[in-house]
Jmol script that loads the backbone (N, CA, C; Angstrom):
load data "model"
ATOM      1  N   UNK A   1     240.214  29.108 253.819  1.00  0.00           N
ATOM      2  CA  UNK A   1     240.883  29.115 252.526  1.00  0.00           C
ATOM      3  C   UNK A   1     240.533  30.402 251.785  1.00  0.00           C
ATOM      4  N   UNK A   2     241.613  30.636 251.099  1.00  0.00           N
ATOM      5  CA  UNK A   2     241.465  32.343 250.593  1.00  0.00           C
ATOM      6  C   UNK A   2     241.672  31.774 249.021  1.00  0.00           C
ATOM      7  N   UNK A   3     240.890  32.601 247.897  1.00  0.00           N
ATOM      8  CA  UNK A   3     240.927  32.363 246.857  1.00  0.00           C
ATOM      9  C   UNK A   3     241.593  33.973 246.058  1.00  0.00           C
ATOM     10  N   UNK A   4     242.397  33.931 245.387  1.00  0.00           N
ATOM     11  CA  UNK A   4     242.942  34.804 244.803  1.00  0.00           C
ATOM     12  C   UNK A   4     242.782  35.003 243.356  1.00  0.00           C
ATOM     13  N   UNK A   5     242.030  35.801 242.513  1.00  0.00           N
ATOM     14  CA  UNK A   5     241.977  35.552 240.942  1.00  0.00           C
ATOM     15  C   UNK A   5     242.324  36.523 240.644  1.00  0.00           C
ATOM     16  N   UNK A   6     243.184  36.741 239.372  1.00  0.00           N
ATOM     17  CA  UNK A   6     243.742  37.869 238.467  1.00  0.00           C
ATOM     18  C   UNK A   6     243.900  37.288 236.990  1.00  0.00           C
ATOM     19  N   UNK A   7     244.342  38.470 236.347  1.00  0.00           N
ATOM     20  CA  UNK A   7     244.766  38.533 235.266  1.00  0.00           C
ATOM     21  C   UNK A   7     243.488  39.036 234.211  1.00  0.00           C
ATOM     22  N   UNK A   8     242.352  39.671 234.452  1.00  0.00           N
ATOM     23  CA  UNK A   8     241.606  39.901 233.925  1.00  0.00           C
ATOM     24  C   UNK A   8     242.305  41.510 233.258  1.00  0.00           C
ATOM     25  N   UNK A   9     241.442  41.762 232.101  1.00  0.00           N
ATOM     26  CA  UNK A   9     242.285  43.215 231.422  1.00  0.00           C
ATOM     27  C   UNK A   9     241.068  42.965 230.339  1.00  0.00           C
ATOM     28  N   UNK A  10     241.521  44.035 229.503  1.00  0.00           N
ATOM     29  CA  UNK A  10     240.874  44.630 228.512  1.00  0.00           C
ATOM     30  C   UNK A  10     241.547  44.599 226.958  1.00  0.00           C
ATOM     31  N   UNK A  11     240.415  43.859 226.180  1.00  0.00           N
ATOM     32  CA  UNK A  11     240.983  42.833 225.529  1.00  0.00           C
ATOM     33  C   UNK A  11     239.730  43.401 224.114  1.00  0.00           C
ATOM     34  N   UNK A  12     240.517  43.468 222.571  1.00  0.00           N
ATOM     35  CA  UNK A  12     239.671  43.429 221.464  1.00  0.00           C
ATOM     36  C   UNK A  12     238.743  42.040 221.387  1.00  0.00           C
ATOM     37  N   UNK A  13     237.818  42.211 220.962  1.00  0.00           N
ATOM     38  CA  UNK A  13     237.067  40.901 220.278  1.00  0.00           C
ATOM     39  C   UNK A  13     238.128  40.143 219.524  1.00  0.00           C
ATOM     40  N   UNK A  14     237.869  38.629 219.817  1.00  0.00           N
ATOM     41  CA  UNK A  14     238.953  38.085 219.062  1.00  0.00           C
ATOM     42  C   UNK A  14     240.287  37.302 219.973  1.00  0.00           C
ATOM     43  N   UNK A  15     240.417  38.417 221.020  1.00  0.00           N
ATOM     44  CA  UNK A  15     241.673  38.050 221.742  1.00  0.00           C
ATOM     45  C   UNK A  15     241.249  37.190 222.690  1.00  0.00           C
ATOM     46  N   UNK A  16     242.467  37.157 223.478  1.00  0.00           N
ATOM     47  CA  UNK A  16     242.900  36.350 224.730  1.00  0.00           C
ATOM     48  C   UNK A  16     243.156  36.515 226.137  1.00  0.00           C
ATOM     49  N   UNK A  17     242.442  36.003 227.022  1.00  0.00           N
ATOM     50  CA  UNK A  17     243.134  36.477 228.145  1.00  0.00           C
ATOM     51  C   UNK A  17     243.115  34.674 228.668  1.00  0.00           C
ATOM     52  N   UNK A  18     244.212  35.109 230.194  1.00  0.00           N
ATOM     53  CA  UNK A  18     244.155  33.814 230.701  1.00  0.00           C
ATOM     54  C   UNK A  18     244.028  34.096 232.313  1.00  0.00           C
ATOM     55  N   UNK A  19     243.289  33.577 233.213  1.00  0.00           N
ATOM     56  CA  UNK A  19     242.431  34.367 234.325  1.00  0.00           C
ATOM     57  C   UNK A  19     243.611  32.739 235.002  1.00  0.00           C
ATOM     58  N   UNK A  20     243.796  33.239 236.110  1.00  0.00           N
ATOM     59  CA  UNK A  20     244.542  32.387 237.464  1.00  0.00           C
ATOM     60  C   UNK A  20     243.986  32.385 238.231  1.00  0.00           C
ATOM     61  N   UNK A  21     243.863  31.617 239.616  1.00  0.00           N
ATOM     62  CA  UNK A  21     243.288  31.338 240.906  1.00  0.00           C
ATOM     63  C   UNK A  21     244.301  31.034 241.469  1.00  0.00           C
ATOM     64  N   UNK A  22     244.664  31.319 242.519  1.00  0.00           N
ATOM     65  CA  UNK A  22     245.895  30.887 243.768  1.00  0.00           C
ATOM     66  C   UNK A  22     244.678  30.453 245.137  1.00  0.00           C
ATOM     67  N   UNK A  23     244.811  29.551 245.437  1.00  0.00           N
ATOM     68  CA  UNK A  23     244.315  28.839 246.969  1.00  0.00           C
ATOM     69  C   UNK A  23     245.745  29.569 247.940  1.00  0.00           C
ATOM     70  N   UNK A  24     245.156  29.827 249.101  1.00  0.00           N
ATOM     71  CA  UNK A  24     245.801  29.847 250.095  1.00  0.00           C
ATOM     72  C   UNK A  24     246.665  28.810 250.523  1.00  0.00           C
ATOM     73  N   UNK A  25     246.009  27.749 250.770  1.00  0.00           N
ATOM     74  CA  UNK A  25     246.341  26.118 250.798  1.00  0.00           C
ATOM     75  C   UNK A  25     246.303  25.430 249.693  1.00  0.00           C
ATOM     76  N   UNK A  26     247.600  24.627 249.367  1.00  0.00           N
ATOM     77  CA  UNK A  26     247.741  23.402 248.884  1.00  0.00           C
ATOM     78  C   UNK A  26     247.009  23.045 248.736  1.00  0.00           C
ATOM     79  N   UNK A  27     246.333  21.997 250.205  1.00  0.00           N
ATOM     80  CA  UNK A  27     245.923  20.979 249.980  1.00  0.00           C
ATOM     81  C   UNK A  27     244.560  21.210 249.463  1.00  0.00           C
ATOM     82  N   UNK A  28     244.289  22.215 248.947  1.00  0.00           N
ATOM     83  CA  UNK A  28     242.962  22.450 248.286  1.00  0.00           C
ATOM     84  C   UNK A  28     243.139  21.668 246.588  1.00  0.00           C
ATOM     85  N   UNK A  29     244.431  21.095 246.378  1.00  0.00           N
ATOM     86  CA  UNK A  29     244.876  20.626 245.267  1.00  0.00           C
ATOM     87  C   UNK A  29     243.346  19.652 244.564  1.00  0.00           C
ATOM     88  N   UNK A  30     242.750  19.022 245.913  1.00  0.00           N
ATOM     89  CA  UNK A  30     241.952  17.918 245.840  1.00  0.00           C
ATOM     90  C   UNK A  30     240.569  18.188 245.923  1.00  0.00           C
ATOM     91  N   UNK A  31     240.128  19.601 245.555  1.00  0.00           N
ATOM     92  CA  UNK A  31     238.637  19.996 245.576  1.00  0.00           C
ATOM     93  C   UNK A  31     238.575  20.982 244.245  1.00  0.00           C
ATOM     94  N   UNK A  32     237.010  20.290 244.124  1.00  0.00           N
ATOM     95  CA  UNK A  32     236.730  20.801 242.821  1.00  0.00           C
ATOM     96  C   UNK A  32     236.755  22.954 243.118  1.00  0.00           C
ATOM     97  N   UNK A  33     236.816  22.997 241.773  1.00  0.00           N
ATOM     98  CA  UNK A  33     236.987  24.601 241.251  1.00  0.00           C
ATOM     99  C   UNK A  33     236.501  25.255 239.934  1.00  0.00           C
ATOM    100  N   UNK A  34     235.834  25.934 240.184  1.00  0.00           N
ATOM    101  CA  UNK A  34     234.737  26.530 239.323  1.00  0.00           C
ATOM    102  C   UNK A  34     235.342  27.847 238.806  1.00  0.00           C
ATOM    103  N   UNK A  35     235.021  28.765 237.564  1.00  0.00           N
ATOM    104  CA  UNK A  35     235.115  29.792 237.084  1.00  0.00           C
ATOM    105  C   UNK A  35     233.630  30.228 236.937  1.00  0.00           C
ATOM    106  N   UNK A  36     232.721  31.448 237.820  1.00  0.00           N
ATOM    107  CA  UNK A  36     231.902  31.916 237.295  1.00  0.00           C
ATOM    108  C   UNK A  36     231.842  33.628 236.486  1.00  0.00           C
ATOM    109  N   UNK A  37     230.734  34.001 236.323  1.00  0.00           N
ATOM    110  CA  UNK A  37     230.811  34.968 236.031  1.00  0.00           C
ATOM    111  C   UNK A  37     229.568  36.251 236.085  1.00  0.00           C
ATOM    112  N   UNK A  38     229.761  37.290 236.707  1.00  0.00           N
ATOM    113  CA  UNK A  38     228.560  38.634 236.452  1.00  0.00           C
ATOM    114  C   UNK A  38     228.768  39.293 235.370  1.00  0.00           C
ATOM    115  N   UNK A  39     228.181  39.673 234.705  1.00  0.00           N
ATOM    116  CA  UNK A  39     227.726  40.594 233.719  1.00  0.00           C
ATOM    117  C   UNK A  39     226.902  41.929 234.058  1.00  0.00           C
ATOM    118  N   UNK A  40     227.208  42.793 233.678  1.00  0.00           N
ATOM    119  CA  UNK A  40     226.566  44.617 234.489  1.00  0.00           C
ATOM    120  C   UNK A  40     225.319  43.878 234.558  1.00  0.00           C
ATOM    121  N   UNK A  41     224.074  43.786 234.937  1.00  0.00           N
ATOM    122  CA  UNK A  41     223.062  44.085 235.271  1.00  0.00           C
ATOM    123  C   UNK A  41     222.386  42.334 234.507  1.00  0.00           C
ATOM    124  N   UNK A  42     223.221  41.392 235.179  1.00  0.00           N
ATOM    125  CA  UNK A  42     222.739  40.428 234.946  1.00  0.00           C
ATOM    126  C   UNK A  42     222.827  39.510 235.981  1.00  0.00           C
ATOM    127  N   UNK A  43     222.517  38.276 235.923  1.00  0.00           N
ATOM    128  CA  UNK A  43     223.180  37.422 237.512  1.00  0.00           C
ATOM    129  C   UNK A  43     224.104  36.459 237.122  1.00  0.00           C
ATOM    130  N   UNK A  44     224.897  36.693 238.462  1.00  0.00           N
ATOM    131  CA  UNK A  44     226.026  35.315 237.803  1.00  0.00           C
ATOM    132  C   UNK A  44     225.763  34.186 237.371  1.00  0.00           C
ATOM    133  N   UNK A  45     226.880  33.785 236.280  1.00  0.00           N
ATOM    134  CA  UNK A  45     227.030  32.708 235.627  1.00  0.00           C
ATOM    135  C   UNK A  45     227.924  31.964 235.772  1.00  0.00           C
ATOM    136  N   UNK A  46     227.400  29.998 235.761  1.00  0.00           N
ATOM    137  CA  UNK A  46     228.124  29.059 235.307  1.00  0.00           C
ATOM    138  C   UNK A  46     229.347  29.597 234.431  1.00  0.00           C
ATOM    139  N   UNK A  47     230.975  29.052 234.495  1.00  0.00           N
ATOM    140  CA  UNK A  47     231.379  29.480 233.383  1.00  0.00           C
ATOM    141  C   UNK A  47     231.958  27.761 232.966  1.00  0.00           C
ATOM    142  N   UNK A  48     232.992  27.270 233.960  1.00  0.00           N
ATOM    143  CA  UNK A  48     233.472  26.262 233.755  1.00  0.00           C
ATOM    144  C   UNK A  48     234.033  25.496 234.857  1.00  0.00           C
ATOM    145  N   UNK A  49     233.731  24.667 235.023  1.00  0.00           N
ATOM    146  CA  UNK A  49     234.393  23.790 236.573  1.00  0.00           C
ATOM    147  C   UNK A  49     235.241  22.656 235.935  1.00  0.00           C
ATOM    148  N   UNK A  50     236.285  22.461 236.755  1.00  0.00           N
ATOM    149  CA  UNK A  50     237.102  21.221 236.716  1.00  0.00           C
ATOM    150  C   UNK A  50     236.937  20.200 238.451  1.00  0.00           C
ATOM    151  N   UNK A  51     237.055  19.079 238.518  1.00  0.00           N
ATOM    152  CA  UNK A  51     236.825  18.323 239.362  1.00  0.00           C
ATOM    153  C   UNK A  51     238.319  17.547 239.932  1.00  0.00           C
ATOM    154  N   UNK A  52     238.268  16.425 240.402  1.00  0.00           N
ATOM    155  CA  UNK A  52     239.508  15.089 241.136  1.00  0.00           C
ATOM    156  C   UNK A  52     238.578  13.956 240.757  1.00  0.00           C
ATOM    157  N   UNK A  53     239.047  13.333 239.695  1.00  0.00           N
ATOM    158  CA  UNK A  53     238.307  12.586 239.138  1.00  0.00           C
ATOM    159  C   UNK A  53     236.850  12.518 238.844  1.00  0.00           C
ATOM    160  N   UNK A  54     236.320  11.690 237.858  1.00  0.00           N
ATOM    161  CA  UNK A  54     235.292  11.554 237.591  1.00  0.00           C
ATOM    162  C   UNK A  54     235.886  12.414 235.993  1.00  0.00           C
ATOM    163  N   UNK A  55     234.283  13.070 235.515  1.00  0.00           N
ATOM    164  CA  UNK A  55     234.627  13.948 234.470  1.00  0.00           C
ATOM    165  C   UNK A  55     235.626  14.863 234.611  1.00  0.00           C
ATOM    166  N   UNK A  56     235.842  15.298 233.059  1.00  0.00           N
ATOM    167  CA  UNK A  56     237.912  16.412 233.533  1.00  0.00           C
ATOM    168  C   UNK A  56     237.117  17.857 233.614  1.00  0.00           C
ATOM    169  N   UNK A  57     235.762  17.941 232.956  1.00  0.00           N
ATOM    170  CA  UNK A  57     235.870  19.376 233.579  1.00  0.00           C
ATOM    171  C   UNK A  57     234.409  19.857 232.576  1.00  0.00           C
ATOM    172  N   UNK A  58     233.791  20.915 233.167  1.00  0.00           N
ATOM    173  CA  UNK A  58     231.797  20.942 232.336  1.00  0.00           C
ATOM    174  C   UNK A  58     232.822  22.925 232.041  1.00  0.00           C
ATOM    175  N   UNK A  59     231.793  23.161 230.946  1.00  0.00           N
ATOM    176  CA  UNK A  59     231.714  24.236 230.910  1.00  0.00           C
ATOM    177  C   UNK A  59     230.438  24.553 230.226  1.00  0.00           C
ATOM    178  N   UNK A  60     230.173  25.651 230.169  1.00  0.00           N
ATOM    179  CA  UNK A  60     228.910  26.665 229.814  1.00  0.00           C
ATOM    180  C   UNK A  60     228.737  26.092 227.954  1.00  0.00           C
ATOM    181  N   UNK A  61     227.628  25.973 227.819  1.00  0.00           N
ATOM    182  CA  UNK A  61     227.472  26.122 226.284  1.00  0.00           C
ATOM    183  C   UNK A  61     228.005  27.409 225.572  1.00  0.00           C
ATOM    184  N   UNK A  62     227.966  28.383 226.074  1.00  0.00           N
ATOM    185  CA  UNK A  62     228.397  29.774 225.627  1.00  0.00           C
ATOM    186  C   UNK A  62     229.968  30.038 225.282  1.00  0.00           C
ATOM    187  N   UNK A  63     230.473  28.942 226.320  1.00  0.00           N
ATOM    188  CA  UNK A  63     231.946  29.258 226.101  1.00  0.00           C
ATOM    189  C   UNK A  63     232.621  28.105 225.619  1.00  0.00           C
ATOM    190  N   UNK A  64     232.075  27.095 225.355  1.00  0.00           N
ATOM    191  CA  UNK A  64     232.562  25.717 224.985  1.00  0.00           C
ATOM    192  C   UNK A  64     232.971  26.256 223.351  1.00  0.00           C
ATOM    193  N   UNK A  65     234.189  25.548 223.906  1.00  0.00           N
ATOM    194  CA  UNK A  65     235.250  25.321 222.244  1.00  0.00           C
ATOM    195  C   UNK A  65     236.211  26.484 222.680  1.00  0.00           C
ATOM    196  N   UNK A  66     235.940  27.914 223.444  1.00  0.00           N
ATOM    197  CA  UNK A  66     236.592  28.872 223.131  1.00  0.00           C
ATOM    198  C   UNK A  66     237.095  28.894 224.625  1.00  0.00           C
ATOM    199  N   UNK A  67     236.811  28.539 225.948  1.00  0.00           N
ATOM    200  CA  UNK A  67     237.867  28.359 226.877  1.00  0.00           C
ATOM    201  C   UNK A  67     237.716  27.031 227.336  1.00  0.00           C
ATOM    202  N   UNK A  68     239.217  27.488 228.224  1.00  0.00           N
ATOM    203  CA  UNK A  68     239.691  25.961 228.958  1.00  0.00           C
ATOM    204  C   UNK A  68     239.951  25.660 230.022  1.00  0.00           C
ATOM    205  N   UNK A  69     239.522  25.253 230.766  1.00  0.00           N
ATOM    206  CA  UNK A  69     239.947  25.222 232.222  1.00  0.00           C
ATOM    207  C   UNK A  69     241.020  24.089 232.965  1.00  0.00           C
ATOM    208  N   UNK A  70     241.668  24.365 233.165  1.00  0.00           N
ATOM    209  CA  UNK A  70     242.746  23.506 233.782  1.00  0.00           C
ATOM    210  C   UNK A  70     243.228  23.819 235.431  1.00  0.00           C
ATOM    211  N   UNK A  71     244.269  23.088 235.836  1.00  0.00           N
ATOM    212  CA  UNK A  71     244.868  23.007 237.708  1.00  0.00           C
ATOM    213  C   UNK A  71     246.105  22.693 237.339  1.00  0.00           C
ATOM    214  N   UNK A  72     246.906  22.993 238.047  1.00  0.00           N
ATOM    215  CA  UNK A  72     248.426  22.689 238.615  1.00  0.00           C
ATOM    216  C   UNK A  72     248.361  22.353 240.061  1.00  0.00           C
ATOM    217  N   UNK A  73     248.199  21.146 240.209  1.00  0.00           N
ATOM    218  CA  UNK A  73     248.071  20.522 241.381  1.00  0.00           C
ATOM    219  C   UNK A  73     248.954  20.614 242.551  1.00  0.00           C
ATOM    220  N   UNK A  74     250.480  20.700 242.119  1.00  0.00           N
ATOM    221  CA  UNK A  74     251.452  21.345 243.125  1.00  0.00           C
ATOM    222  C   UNK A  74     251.152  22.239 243.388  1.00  0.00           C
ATOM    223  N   UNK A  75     250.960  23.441 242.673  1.00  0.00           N
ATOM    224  CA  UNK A  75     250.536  24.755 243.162  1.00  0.00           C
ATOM    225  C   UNK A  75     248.820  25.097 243.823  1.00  0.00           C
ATOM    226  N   UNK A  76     247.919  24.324 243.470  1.00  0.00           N
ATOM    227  CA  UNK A  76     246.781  24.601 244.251  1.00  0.00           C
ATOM    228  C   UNK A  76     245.934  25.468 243.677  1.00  0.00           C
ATOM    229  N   UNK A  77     246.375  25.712 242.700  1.00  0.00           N
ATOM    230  CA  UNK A  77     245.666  26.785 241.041  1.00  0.00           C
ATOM    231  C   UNK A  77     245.209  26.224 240.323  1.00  0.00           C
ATOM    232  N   UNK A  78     244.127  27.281 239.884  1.00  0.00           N
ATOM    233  CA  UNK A  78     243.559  26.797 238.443  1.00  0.00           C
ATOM    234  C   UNK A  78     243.579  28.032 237.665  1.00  0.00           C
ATOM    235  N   UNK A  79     242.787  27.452 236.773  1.00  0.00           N
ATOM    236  CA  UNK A  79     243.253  28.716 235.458  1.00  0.00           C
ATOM    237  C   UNK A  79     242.443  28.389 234.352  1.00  0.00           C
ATOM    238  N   UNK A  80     241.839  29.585 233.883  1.00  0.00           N
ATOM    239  CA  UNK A  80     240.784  30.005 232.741  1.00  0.00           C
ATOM    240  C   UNK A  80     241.575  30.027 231.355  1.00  0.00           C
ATOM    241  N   UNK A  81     242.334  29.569 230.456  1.00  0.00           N
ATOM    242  CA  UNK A  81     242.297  30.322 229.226  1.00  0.00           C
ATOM    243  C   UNK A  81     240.987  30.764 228.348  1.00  0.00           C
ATOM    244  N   UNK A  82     241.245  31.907 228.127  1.00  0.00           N
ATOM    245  CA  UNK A  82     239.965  32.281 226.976  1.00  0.00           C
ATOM    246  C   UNK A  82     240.248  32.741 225.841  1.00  0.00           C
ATOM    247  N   UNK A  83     240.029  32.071 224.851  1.00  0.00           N
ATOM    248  CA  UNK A  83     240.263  32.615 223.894  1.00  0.00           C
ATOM    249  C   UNK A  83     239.150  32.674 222.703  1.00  0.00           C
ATOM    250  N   UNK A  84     239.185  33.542 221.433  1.00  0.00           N
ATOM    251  CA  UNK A  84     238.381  33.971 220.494  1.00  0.00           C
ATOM    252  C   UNK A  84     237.119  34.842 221.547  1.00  0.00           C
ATOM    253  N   UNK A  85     237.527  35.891 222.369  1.00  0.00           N
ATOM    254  CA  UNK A  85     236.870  36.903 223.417  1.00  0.00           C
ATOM    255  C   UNK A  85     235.616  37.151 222.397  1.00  0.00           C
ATOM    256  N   UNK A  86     234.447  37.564 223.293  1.00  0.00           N
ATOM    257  CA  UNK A  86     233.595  38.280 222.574  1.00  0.00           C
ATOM    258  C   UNK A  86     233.000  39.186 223.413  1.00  0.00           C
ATOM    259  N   UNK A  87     232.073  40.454 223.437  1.00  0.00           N
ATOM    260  CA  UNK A  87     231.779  41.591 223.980  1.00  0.00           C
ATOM    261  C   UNK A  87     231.195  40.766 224.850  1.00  0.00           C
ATOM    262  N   UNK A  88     230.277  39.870 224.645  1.00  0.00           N
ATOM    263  CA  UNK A  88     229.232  39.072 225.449  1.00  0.00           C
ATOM    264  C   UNK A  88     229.834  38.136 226.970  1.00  0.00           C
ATOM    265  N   UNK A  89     231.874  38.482 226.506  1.00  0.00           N
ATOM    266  CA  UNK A  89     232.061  37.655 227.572  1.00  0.00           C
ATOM    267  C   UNK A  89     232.657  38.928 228.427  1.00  0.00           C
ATOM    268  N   UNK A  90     232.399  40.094 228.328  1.00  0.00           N
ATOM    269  CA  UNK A  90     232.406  41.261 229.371  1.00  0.00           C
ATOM    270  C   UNK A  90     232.177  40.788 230.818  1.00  0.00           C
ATOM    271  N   UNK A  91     232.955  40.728 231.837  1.00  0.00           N
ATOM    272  CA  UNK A  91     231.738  40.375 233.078  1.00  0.00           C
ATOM    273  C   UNK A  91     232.986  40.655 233.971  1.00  0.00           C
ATOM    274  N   UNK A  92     232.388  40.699 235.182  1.00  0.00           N
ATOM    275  CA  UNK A  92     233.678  40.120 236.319  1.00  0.00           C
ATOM    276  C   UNK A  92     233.733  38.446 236.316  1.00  0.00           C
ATOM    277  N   UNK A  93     235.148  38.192 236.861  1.00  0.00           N
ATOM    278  CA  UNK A  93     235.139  36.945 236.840  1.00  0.00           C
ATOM    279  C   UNK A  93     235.407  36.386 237.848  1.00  0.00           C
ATOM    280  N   UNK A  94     234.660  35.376 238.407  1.00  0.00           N
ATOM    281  CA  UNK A  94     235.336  34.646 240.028  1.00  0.00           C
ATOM    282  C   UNK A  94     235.509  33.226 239.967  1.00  0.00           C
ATOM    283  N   UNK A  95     236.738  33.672 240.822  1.00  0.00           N
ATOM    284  CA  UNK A  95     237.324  31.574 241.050  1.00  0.00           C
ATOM    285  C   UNK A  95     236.146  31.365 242.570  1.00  0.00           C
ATOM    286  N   UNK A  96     236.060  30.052 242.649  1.00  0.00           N
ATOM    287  CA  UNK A  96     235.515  29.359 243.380  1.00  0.00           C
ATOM    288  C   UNK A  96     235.756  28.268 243.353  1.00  0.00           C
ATOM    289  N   UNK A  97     235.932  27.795 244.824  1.00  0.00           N
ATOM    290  CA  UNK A  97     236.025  26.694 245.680  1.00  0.00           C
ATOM    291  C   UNK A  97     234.898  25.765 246.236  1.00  0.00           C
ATOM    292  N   UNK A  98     235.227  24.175 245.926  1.00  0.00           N
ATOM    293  CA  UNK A  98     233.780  23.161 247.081  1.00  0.00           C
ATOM    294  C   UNK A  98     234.683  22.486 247.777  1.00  0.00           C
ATOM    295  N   UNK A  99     233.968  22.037 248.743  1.00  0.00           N
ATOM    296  CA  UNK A  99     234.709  21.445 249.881  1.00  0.00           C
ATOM    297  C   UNK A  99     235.018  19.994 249.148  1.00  0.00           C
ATOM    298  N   UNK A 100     234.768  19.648 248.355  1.00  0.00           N
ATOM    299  CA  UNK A 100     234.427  18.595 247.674  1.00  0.00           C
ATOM    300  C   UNK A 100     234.849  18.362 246.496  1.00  0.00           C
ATOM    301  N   UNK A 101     235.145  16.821 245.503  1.00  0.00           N
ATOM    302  CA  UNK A 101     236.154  16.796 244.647  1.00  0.00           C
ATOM    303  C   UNK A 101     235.263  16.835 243.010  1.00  0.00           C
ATOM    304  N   UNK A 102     234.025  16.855 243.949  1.00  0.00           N
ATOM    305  CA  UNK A 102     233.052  16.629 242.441  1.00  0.00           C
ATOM    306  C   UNK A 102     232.943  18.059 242.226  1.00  0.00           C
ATOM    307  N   UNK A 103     232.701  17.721 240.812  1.00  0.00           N
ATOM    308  CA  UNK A 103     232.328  19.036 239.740  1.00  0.00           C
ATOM    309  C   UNK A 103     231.047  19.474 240.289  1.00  0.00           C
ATOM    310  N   UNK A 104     230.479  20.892 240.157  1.00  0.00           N
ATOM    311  CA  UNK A 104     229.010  21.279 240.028  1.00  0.00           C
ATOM    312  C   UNK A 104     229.015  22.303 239.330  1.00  0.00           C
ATOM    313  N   UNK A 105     228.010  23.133 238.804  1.00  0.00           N
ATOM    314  CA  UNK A 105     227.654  24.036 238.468  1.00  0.00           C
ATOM    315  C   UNK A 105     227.078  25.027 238.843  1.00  0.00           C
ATOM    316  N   UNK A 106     226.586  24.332 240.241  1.00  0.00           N
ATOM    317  CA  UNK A 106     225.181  25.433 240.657  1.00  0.00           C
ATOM    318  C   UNK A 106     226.284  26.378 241.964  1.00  0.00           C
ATOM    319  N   UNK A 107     226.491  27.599 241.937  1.00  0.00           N
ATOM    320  CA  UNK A 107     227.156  28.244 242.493  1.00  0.00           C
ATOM    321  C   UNK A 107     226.963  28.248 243.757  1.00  0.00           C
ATOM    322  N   UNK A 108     225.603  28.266 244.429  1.00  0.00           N
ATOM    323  CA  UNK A 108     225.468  27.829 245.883  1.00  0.00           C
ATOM    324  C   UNK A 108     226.120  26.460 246.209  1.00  0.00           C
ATOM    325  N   UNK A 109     226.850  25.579 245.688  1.00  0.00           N
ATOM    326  CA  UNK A 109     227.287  24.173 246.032  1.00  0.00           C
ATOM    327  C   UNK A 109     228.643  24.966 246.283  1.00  0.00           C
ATOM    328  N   UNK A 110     229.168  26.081 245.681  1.00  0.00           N
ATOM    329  CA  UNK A 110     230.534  26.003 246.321  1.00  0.00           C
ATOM    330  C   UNK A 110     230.767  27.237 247.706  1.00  0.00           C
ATOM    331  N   UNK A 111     231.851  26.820 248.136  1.00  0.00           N
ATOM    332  CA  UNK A 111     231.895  27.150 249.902  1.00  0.00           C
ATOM    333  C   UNK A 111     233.078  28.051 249.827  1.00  0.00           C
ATOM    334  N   UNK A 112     233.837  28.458 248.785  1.00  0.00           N
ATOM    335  CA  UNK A 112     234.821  29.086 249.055  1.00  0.00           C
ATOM    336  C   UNK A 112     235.246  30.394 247.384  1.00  0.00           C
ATOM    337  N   UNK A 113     235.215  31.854 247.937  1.00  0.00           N
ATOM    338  CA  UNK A 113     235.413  32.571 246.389  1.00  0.00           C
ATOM    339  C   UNK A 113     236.025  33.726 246.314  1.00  0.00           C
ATOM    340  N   UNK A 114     236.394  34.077 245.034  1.00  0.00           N
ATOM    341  CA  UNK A 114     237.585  34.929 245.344  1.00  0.00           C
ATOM    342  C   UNK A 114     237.290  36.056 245.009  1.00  0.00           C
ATOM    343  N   UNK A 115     237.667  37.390 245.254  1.00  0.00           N
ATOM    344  CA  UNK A 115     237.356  38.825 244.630  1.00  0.00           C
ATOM    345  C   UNK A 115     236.661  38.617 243.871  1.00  0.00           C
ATOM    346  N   UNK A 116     237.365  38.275 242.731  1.00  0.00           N
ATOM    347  CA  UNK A 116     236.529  38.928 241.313  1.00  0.00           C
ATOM    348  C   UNK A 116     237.997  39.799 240.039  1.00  0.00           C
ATOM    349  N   UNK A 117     237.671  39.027 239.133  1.00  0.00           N
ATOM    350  CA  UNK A 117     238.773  40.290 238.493  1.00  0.00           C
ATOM    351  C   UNK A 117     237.957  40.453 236.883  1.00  0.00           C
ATOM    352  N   UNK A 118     237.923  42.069 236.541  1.00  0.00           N
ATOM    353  CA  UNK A 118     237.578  42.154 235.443  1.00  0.00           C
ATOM    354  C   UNK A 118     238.004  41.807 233.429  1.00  0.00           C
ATOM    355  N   UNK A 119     237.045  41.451 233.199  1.00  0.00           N
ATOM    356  CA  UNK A 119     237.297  40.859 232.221  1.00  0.00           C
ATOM    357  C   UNK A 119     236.250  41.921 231.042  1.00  0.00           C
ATOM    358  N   UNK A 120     236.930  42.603 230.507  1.00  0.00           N
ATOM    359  CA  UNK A 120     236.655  43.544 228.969  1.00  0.00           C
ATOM    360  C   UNK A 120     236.868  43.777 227.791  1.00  0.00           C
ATOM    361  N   UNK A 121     236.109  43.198 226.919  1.00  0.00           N
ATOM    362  CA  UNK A 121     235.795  43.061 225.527  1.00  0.00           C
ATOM    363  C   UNK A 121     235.437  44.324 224.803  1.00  0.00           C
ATOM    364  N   UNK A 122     236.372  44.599 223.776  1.00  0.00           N
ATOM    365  CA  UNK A 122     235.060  45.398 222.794  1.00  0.00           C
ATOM    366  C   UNK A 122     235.559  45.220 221.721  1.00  0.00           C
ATOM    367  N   UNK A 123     234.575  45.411 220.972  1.00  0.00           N
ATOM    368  CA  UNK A 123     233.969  45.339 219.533  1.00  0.00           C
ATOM    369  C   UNK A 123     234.944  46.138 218.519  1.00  0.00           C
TER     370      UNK A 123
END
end "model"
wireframe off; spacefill off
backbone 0.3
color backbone group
């Protein structure tokens, strides 16, 4: 399974972006999917996971209230909105895949990830 993420750009404090994931496969419709994130000279981060039942979806204390994570289940995507940006959410951003329908957080639990697309804030 191939994970595809875009839509990252360069964005004032304040604004919006909205980050996509494309699965190779469909039937990945039915496994959980994570948004993490690097920061220059930091280690990746939790950002937000959605699951197939159970809870609808965990995100980071950092970003709670200001993004959202959602799926389009026909299509096999998920998708970041972010909004009210801040410099602090500068980073690359990666979709990720678990073989599995439960949510996690801890980035070694997932088995499948995509490039990376940049995401830039300023002040």
């Amino acid at each position: 399974v191939q994970l595809q993420a875009s839509g990252g750009g360069s964005v004032q404090a304040g604004g919006s972006l909205r980050l996509s994931c494309a699965a190779s496969r469909r039937t990945f419709s039915n496994n959980a999917m994570g948004w993490f994130r690097r920061a220059p000279g930091k280690e990746r981060e939790f950002v937000a996971a959605i699951g197939w039942g159970g809870p609808a979806a965990y995100y980071a204390d950092s970003v709670k209230g200001r993004f959202t994570i959602s799926r389009d289940i026909r299509k096999g995507a998920v998708y970041l909105q972010m909004n009210s940006l801040k410099p602090e959410d500068t980073a690359v951003y990666y979709c990720a895949g678990r073989r599995f329908a439960s949510i996690a957080m801890n980035a070694t639990t997932y088995d499948y990830w995509g490039q990376g697309t940049q995401v830039t804030v300023s002040s």
